[in-house]
C-alpha positions in Angstrom: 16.8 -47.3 0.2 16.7 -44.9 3.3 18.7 -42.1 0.9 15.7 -42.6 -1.7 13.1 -42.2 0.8 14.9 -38.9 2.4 14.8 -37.0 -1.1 11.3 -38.1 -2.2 9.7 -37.3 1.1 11.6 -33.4 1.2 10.7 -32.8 -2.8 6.8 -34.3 -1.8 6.8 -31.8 1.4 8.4 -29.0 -0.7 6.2 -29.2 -3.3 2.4 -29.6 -1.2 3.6 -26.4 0.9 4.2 -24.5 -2.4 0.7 -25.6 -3.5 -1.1 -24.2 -0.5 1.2 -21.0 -0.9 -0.7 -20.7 -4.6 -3.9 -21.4 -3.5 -3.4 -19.3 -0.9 -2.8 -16.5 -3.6 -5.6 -17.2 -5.7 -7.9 -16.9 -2.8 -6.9 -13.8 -1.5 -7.3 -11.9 -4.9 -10.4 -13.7 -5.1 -11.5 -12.5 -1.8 -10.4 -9.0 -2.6 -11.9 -8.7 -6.3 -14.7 -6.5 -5.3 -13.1 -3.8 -3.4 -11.5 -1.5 -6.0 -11.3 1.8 -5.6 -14.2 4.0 -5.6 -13.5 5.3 -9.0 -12.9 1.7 -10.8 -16.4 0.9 -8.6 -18.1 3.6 -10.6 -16.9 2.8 -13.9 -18.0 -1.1 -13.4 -21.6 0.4 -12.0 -21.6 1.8 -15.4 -20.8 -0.5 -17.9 -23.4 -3.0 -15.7 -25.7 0.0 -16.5 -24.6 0.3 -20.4 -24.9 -3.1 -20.4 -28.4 -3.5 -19.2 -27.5 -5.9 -16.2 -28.8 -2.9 -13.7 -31.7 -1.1 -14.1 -31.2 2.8 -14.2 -32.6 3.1 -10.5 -30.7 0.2 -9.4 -27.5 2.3 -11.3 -28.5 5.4 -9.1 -29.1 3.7 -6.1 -25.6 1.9 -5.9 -23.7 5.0 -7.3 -25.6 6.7 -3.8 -24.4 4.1 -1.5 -21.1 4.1 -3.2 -20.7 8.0 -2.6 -21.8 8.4 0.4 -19.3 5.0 2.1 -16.5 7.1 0.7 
């Protein structure tokens, strides 16, 4: 019985470590989704414009701020 145990208990470790290792992953890209360049940052501030989620003073106040962090 003590082989059985040996095995399942390694494969049980093995496999919760790899699961944080994913999650851990998924969480940085996650974490680092909004920081694009400046350029994709521009484009997205204008499709949100073309799209009508941002006014156009909201468009030309975040393009500012964007230009002016660079």
């Amino acid at each position: 019985m003590k082989k059985i145990i040996n095995p399942l208990a390694l494969a049980l470790a093995i496999t919760i470590g790899l699961s944080g290792c994913v999650a851990a992953i998924g969480n940085r890209d996650a974490q680092h989704a909004g920081n694009g360049t400046l350029g994709q940052q521009l484009i997205d501030l204008q499709k949100a414009k073309e799209a009508g989620a941002i006014t156009d003073a909201e468009y030309q106040t975040q393009k500012a701020r964007l230009l002016d962090n660079k």
